[in-house]
Structure formats: C-alpha cells, structure tokens
Backbone as ProteinMPNN parsed JSONL, in Angstrom:
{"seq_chain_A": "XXXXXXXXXXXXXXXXXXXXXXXXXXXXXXXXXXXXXXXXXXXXXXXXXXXXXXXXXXXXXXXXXXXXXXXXXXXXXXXXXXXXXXXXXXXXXXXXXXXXXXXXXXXXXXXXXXXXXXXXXXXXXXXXXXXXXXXXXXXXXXXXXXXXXXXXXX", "coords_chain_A": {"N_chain_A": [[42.958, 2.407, -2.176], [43.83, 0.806, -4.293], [42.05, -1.435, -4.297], [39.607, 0.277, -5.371], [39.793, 1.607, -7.848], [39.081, -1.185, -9.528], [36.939, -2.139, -8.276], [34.811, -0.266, -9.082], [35.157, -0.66, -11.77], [34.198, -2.971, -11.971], [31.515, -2.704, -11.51], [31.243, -1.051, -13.315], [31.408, -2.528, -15.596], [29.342, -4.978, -14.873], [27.088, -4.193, -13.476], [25.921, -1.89, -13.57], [25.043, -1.703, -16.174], [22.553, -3.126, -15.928], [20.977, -2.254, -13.639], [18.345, -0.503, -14.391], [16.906, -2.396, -15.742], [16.463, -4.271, -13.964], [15.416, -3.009, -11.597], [12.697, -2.015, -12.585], [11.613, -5.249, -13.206], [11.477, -5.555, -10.659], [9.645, -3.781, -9.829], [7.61, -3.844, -10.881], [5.643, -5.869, -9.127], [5.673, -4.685, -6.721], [4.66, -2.244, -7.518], [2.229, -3.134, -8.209], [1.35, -4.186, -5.715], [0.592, -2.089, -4.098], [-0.962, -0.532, -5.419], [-3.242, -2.51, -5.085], [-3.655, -1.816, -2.021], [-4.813, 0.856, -2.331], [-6.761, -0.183, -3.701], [-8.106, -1.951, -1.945], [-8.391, -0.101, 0.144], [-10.374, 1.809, -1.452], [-12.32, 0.313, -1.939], [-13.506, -0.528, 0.633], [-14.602, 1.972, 1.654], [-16.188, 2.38, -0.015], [-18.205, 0.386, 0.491], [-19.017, 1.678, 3.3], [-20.176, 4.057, 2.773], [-22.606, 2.636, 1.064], [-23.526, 1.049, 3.237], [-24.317, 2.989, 4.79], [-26.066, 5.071, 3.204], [-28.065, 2.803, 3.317], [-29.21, 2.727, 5.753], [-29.614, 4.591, 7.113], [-28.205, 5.121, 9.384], [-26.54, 7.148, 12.23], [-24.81, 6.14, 14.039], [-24.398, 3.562, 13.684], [-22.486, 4.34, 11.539], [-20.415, 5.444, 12.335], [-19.329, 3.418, 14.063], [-18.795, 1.796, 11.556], [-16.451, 3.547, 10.314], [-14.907, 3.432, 12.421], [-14.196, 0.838, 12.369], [-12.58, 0.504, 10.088], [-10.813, 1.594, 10.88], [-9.023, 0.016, 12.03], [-8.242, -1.402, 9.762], [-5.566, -1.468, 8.801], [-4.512, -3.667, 9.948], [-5.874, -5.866, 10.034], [-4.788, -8.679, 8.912], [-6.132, -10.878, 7.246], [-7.484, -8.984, 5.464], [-5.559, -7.073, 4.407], [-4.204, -9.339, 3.047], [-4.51, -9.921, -0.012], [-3.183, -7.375, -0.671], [-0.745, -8.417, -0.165], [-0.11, -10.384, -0.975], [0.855, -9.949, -3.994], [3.157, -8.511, -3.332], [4.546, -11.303, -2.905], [5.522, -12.107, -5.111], [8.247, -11.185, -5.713], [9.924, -12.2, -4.686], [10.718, -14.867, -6.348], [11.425, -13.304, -8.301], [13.518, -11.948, -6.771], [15.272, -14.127, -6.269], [16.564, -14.732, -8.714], [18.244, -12.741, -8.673], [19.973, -12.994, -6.651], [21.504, -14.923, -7.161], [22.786, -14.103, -9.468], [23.649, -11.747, -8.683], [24.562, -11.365, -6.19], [22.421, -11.189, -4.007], [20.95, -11.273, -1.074], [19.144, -11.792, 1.846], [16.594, -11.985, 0.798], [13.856, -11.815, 1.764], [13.693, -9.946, 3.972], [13.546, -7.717, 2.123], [11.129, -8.13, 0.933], [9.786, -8.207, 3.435], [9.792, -5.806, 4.416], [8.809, -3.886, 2.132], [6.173, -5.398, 2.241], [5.522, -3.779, 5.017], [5.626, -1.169, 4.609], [3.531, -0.881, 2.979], [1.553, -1.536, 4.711], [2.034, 0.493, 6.275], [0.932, 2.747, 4.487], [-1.323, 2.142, 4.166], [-1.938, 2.772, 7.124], [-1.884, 5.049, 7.5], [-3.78, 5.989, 5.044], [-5.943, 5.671, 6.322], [-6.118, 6.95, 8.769], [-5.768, 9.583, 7.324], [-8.326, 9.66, 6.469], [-9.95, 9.109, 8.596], [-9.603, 11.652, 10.383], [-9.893, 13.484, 8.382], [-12.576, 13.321, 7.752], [-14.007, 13.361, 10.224], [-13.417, 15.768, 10.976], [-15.223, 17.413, 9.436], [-17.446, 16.387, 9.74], [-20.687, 16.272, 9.849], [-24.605, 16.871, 10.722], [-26.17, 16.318, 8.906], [-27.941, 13.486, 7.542], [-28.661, 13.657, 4.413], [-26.362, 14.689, 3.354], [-24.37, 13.474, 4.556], [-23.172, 11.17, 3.106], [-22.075, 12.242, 0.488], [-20.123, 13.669, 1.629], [-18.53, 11.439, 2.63], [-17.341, 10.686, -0.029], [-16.348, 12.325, -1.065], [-14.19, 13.076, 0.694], [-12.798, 10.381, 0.826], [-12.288, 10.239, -1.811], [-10.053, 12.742, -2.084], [-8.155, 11.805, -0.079], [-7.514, 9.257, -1.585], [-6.054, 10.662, -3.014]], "CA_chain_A": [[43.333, 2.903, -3.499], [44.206, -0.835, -5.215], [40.729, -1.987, -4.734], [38.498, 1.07, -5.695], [39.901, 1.328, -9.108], [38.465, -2.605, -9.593], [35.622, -1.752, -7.793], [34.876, 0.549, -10.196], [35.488, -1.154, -13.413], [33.373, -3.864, -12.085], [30.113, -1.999, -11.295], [30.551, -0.298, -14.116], [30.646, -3.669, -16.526], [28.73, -6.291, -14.308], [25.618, -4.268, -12.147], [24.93, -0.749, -13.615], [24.084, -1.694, -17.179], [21.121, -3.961, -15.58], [20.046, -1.461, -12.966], [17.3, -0.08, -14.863], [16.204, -3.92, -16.237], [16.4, -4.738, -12.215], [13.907, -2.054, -10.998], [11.361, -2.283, -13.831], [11.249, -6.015, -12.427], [11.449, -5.38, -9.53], [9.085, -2.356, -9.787], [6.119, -4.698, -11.155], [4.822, -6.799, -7.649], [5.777, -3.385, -5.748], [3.451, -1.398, -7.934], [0.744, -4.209, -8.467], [1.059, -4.468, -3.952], [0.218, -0.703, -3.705], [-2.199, -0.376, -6.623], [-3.953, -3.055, -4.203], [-3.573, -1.155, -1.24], [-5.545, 2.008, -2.782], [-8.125, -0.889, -4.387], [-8.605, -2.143, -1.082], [-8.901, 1.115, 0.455], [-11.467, 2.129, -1.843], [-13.754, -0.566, -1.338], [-13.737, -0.612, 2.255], [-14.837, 3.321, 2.259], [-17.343, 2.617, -0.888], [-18.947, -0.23, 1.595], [-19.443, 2.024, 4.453], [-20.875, 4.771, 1.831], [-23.316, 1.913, 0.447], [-23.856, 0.973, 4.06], [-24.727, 4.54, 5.596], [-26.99, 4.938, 2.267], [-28.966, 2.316, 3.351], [-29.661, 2.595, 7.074], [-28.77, 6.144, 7.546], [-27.689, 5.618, 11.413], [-25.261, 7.824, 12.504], [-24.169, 5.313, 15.293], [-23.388, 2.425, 12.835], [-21.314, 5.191, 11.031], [-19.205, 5.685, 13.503], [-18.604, 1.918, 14.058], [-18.097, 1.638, 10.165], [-15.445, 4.286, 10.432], [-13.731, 3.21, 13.674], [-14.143, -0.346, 11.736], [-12.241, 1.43, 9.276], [-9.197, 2.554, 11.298], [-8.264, -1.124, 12.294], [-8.116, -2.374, 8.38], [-3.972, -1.649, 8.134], [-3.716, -4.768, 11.061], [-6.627, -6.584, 9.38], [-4.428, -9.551, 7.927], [-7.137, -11.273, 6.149], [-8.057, -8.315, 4.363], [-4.702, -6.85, 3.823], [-3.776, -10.621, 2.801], [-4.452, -9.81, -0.969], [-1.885, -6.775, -1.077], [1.026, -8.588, 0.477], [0.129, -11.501, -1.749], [1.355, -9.616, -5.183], [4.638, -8.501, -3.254], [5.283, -12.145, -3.112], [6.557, -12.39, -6.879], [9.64, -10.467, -5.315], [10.857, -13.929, -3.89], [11.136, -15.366, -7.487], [12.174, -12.655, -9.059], [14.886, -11.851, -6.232], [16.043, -15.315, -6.566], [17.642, -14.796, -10.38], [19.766, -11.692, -8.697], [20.371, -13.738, -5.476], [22.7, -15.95, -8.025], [23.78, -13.292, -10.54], [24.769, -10.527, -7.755], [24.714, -12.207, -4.621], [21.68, -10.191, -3.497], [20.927, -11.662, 0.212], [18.273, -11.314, 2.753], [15.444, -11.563, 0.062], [12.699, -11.993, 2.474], [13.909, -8.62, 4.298], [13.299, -6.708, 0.704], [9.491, -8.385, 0.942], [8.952, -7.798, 4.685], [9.942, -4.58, 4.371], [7.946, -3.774, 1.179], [4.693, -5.112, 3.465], [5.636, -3.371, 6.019], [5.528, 0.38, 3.783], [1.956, -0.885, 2.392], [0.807, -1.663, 6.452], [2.505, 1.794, 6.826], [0.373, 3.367, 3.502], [-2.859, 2.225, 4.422], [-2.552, 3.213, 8.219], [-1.742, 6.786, 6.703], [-5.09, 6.765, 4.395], [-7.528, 5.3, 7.03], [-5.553, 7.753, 9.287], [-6.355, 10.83, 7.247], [-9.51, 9.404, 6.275], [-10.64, 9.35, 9.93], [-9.112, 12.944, 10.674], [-10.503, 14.786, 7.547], [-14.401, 12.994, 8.023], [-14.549, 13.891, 11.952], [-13.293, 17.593, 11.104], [-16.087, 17.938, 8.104], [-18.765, 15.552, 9.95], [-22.588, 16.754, 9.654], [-25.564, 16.011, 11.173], [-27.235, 15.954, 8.344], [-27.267, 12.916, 6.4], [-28.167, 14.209, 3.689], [-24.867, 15.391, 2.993], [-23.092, 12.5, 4.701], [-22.384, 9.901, 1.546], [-21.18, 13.077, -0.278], [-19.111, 14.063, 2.237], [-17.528, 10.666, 2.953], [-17.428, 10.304, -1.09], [-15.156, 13.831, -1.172], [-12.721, 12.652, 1.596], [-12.209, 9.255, 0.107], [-11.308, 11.099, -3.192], [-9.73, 13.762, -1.102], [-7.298, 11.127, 0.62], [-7.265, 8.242, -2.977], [-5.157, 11.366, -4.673]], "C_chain_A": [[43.462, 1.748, -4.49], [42.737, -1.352, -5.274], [39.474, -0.683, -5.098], [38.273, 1.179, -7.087], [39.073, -0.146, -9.977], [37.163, -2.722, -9.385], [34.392, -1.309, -8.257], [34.226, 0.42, -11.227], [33.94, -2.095, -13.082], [31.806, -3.338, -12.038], [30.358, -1.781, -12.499], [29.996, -1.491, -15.853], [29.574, -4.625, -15.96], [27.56, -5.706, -13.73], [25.037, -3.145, -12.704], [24.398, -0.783, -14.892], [22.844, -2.738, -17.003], [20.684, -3.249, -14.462], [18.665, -1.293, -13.317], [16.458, -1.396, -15.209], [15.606, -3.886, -14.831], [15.244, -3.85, -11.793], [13.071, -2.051, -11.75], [10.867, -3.531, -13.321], [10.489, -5.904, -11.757], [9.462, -4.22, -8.894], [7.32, -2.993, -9.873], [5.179, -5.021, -9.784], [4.678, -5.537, -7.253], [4.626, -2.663, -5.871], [2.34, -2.039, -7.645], [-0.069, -4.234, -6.468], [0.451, -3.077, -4.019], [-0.8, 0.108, -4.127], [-3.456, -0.833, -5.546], [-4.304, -2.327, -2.831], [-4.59, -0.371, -1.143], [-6.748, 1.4, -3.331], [-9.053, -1.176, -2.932], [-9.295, -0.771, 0.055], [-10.913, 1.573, 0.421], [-12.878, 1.768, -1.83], [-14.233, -0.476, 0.018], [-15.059, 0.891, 2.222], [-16.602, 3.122, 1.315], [-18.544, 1.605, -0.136], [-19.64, 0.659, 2.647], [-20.225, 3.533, 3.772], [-22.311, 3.965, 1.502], [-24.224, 1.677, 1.893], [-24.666, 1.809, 4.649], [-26.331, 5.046, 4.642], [-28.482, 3.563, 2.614], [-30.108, 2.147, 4.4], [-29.695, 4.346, 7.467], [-28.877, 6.427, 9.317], [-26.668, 6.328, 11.469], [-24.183, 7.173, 13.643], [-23.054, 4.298, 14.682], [-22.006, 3.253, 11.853], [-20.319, 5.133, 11.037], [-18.544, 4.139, 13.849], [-17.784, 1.252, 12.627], [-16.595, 2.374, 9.969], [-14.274, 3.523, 11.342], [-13.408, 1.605, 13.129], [-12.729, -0.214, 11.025], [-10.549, 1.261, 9.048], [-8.213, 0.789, 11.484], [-7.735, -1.969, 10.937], [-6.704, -2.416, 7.979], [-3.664, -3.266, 9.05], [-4.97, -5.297, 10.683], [-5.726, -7.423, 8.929], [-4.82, -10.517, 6.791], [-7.32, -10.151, 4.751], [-6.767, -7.435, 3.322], [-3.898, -8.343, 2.849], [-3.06, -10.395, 1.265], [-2.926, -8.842, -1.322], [-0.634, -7.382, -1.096], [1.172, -9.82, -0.518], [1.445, -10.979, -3.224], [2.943, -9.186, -4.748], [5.485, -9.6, -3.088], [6.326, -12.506, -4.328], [7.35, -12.214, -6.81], [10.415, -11.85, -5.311], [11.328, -14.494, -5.211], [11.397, -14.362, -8.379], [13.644, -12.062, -8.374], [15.612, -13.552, -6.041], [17.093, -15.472, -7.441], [18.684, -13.305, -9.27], [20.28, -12.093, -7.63], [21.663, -14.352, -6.22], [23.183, -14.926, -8.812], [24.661, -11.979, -9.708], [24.319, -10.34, -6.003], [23.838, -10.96, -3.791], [21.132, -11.515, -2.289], [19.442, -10.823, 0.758], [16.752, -10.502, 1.332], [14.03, -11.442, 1.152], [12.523, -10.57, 3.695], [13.19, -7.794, 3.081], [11.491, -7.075, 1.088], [9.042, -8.027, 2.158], [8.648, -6.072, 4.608], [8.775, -4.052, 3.51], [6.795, -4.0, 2.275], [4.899, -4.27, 4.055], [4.927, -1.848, 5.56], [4.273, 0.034, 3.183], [1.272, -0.951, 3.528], [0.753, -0.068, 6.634], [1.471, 3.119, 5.751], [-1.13, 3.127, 4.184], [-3.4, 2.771, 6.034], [-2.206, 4.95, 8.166], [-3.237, 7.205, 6.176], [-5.897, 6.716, 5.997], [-7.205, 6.626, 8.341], [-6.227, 9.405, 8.61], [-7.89, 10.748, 6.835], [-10.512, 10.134, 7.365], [-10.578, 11.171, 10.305], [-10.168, 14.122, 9.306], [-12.329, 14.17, 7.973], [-14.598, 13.633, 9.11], [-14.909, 15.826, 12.264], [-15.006, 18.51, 10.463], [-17.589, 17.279, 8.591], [-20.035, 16.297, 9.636], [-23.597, 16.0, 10.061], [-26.418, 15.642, 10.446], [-27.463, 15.064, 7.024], [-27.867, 12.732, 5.282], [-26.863, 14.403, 2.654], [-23.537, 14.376, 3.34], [-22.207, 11.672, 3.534], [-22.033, 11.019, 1.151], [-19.732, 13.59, 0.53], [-17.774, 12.623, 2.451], [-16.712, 10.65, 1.553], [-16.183, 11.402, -1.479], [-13.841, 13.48, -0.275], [-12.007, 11.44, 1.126], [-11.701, 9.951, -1.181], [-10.441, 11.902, -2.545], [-8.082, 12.901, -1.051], [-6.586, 10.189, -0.745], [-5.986, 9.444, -3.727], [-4.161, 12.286, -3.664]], "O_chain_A": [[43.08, 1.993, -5.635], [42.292, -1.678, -6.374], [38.312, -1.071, -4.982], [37.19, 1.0, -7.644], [38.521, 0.062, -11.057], [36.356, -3.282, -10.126], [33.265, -1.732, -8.001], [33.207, 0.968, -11.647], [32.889, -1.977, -13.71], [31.017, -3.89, -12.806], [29.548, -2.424, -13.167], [29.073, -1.446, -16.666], [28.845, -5.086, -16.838], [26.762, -6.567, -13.358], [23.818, -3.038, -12.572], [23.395, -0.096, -15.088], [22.229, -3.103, -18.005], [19.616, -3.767, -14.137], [17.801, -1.859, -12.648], [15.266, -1.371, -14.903], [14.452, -3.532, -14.59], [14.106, -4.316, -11.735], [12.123, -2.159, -10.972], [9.724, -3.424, -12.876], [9.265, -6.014, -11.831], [8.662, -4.174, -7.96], [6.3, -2.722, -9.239], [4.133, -4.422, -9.531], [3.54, -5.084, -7.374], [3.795, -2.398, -5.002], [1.501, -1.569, -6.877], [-1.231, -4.273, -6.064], [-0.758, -3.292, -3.937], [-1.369, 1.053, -3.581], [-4.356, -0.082, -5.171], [-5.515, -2.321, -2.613], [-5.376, -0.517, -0.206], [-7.742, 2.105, -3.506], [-10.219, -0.83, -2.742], [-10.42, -0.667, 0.544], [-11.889, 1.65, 1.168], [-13.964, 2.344, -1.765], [-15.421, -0.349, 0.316], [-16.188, 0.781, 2.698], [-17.712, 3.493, 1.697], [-19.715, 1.985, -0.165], [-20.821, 0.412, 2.892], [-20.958, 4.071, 4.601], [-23.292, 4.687, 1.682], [-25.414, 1.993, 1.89], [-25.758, 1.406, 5.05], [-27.404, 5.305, 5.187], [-29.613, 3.595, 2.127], [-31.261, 1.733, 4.279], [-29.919, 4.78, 8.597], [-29.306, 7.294, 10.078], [-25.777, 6.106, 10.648], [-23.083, 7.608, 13.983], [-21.845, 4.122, 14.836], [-20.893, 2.793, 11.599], [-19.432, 4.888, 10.219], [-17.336, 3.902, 13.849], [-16.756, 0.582, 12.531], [-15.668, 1.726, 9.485], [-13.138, 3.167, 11.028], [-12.329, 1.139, 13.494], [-11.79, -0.875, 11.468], [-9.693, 1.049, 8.19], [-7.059, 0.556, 11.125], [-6.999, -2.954, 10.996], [-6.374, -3.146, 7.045], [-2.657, -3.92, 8.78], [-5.538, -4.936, 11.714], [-5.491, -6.843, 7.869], [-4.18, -10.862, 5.798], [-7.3, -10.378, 3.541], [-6.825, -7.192, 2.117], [-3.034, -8.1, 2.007], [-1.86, -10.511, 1.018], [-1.932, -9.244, -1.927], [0.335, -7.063, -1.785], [2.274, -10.248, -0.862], [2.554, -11.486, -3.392], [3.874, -9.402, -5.523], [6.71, -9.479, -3.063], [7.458, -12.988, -4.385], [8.028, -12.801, -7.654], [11.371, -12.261, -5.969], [12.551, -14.634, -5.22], [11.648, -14.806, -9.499], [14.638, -11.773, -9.039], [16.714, -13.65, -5.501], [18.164, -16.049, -7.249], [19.899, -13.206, -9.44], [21.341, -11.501, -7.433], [22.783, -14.179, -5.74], [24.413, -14.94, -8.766], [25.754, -11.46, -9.938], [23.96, -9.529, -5.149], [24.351, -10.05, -3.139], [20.951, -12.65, -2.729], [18.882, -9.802, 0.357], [16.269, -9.397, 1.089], [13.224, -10.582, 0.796], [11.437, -10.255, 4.181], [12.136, -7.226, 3.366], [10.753, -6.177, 1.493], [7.925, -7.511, 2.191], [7.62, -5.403, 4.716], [7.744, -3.761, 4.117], [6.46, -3.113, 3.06], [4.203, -3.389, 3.55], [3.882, -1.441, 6.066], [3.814, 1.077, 2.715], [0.192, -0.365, 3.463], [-0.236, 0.556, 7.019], [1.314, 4.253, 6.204], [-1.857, 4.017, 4.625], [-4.553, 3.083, 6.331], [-2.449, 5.783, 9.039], [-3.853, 8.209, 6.532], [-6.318, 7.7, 6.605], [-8.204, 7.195, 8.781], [-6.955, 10.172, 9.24], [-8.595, 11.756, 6.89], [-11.329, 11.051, 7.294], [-11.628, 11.797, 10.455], [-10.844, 15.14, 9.455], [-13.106, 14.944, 8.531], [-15.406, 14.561, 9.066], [-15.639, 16.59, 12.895], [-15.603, 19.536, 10.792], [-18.651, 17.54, 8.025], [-19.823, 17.159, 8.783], [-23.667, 14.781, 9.906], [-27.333, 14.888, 10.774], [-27.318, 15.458, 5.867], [-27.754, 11.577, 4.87], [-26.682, 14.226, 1.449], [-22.398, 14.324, 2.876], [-21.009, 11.627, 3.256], [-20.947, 11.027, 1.731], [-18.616, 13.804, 0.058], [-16.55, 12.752, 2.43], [-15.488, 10.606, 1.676], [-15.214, 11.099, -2.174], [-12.675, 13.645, -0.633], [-10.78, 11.423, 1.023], [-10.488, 10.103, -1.327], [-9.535, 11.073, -2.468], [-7.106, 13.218, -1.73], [-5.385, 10.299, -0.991], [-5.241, 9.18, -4.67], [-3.298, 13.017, -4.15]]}, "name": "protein", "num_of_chains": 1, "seq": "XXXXXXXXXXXXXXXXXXXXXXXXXXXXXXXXXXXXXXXXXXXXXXXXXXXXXXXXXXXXXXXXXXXXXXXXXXXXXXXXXXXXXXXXXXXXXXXXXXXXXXXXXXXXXXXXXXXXXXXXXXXXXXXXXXXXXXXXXXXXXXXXXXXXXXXXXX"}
C-alpha cells in the first residue's frame, strides 16, 4: 500500500508520457526487419518462378521448392533481415540509461527469432498450398506458383 501509491505517480510522470515516442522508435528496425523478411521471401519464390520458366523440369521444381523450405535456417540469406533489427542495440541503449531497460540483446534475439519464426510460416504455407494445387501441366505452373506466393505475401 506505501509503495504503489509512488509507483504510480512515477509511471505516470517519468515512463508513460514517452511510451508512444518509445515504440515508434522502437517500431522502425522491427518494421524495416519484417518488411525484409516478406522482400526476401518474395524474391526467393520470384527466382524459382523465373527458374521453372526457363527449364520447365518438374524435378528441378521440386528441388527449388524443397530449396525453398530450408531458407528460414539459411543464415546468409536471412543475414540481411536480422541486420536492420540491429539498430535496436543503439536505440535500446538511450532507454538502457533513461529507464534502466536491461537484457537489450534478449529484445534483438528475440525479435530474430519471430522473423526465423515468420518466414518458416510463409515457406511453410507456401510448400502446403503449391503441393495441394500442383499440376502437371506446366503451363499453368508459374501462374500457379505466382497465385500462392500472392496467396501467402497477404
């Protein structure tokens, strides 16, 4: 009861009129990492579209695809995303000192971690909606992959 009142007061002058500042920050790298995510995505799928278009094997397809599925544990290629959630580090630095925010490098693992966890979701339904919708006739394949990648992007 003696310290809640205090407790209180203080949040309510010292941390919640910079909330909103703080996540807008904050909010920048996060977005910019996830934006990437869905960039990288897209390329990958528009490759194996470009690819399929040029050879039209149905074998290499299937290797392009299953290629595909391994790109969330790709670290090279995911490299770029996790790069932009670095900015966190210097921007959780200034609230490290103004409100003793701790375990910055948790906030960034984490963050990767939910973009590892985003992209093994797309390539995930990626794989699942193509296999269901496949066709032998390709023809129809690049449109079809071209519909699931949109399909999955939204």
């Amino acid at each position: 009861a003696s310290v809640s009142e205090p407790a209180q007061k203080c949040c309510t002058e010292n941390i919640q009129p910079f909330l909103t500042s703080i996540l807008e920050e904050l909010m920048g790298p996060v977005s910019s990492g996830f934006t990437e995510v869905r960039a990288l995505f897209d390329k990958e799928v528009n490759e194996i579209i470009q690819d399929f278009q040029k050879t039209n094997d149905m074998t290499r397809l299937k290797e392009n695809v299953d290629q595909l599925m391994t790109l969330p544990f790709n670290s090279v290629k995911m490299e770029p995303c996790y790069l932009k959630v670095n900015l966190l580090q210097e921007l959780l630095q200034d609230l490290k000192s103004r409100f003793k925010v701790y375990h910055i490098d948790f906030v960034i693992q984490r963050t990767q971690n939910f973009m590892q966890e985003l992209m093994e979701n797309a390539v995930y339904t990626f794989e699942q909606l193509f296999s269901s919708s496949h066709q032998a006739d390709p023809a129809k394949v690049a449109t079809t992959i071209e519909k699931v990648k949109l399909r999955v992007l939204k």
